[in-house]
C-alpha angles and dihedrals in degrees: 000000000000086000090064087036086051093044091042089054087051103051086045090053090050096049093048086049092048089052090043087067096047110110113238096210146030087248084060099044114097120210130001082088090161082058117036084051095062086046102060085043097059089040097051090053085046084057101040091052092042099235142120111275113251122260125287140206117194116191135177141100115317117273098034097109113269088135094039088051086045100063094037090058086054097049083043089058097037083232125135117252122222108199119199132129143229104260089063090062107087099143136047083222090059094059093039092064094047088051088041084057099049130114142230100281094002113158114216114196117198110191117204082021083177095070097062124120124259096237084056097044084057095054093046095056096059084044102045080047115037104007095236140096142200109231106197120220126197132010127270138347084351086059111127128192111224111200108227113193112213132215114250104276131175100223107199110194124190131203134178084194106049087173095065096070134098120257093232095049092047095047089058092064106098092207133022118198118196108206125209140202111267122234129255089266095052092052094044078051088061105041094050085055092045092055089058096056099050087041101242123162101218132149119243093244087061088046093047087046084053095049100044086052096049088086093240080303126138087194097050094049104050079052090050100054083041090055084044101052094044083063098045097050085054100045105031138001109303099264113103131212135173104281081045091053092048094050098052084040085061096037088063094043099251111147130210091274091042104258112150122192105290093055096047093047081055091050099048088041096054094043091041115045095024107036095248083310141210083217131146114277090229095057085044079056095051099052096054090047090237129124115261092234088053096060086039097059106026104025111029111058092047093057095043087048085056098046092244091122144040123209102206133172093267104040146302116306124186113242124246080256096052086054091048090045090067094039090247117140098244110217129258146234092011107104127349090222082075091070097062122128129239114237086246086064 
């Protein structure tokens, strides 16, 4: 027992330590500048016309701060925030009691709004339109549609999949906001304001070395200087500087473009056993032993974003960069796509 009471405090400790280094405001957040300007702007005409800000989509690769802006927007309203997803939304009847509960001005904010189900998208159109919805009562040819009217909300939803989403639910958000990943300055921005927070000595060449490994992710880099930190208070004195940095880096298996484990496993895969491809994505999957959907969503897009891999029509192929990455001759004369350059080039 005091081994669970001992993990559950730490995860406790981690997430209250995650939500310390939130920004409060838009004065405090750090990149997404296109944005965040657009929001303050949409926010400051909601004030001035005392009224509750339209709703908002915000839609881009995890880690990147949808929840972070969300509640920003809803310190910036004074407004109270409801948190909730959308794989905890089954039933049409489960979102109607959480619209039925809202108050004049609320903010709810549905995370992976994509992976809601369709009864419930339905409900939520009438709702994000007109604030009201119909409850039905009874089965059957007794059912009867009761009208409920709703109290003026701002839904944000946030996807990682914009795609994915219906035409009719995606045109009722008043403001999209597609979200990037931020550049190695950004993020050093943010880990030298982390470590403050956390209280952390540490030198701005072992902040710039962070920030250059969190794969253009908020979320990775405050991970990264946690990780850090957790080394240097074992094997020195707590304080971190670069060759302190390097070492727990490498420790954790993060390489010098940020790969971590599971990206460098694809790519050796991939330039191994298939010659640097093209080969399926789900035989790429099998032969790791991961889930197709797993490469998809944490290792692909980082690597396509590097210029490490290729998505052809006939299958994924390693780059000329992700071979030389690994120190590894790429081959030569086959397809063109194999000469691209990495955005470090």
């Amino acid at each position: 027992m005091s081994e669970s009471v001992t993990s559950d405090f730490a995860d406790d400790s981690e997430r209250v330590q995650e939500l310390a280094l939130r920004p409060k405001n838009l004065g405090e957040f750090v990149g997404q500048k296109r944005v965040a300007g657009q929001i303050d702007l949409l926010l400051t005409a909601a004030r001035s016309r005392k009224t509750p800000a339209d709703h908002i989509l915000l839609a881009g690769p995890p880690g990147l701060g949808k929840t972070t802006l969300a509640m920003i927007i809803a310190n910036e309203m004074k407004a109270p925030i409801r948190i909730t997803s959308g794989p905890a939304i089954q039933h049409a009847g489960d979102l109607a009691s959480i619209l039925s509960s809202l108050v004049e001005g609320e903010i709810l904010f549905l995370d992976e709004i994509h992976r809601m189900s369709r009864p419930a998208e339905e409900l939520l159109y009438m709702a994000m339109e007109d604030f009201r919805v119909d409850v039905v009562v009874g089965k059957g040819a007794g059912a009867t549609a009761i009208p409920l009217s709703l109290p003026h909300f701002t839904l944000i939803g946030a996807t990682t999949r914009a795609g994915l989403l219906p035409s009719p639910l995606r045109d009722r958000f008043g403001f999209t906001a597609q979200l990037d990943f931020y550049g190695d300055g950004e993020l050093s921005t943010i880990v030298r304001r982390s470590a403050q927070l956390l209280k952390v000595p540490i030198t701005e060449d072992a902040i710039v070395e962070i920030g250059s490994r969190s794969r253009g992710t908020p979320r990775v880099a405050n991970r990264l200087l946690r990780r850090v930190r957790d080394y240097a208070e074992v094997h020195s004195d707590g304080s971190v500087d670069l060759a302190g940095a390097q070492s727990a880096l490498a420790m954790y298996e993060v390489d010098l473009l940020g790969l971590d484990r599971l990206d460098r496993n694809l790519l050796e895969t991939l330039i191994h056993k298939f010659k640097g491809g093209p080969v399926g994505l789900t035989t790429l999957a099998m032969s790791m032993g991961e889930e197709a959907e797993t490469l998809e969503s944490l290792a692909e897009p980082f690597l396509l974003r590097r210029g490490l891999l290729a998505r052809t029509p006939r299958g994924r192929m390693a780059t000329a960069a992700g071979w030389n990455h690994l120190g590894e001759t790429p081959p030569q004369g086959e397809l063109g796509i194999l000469d691209m350059p990495s955005l470090d080039a």
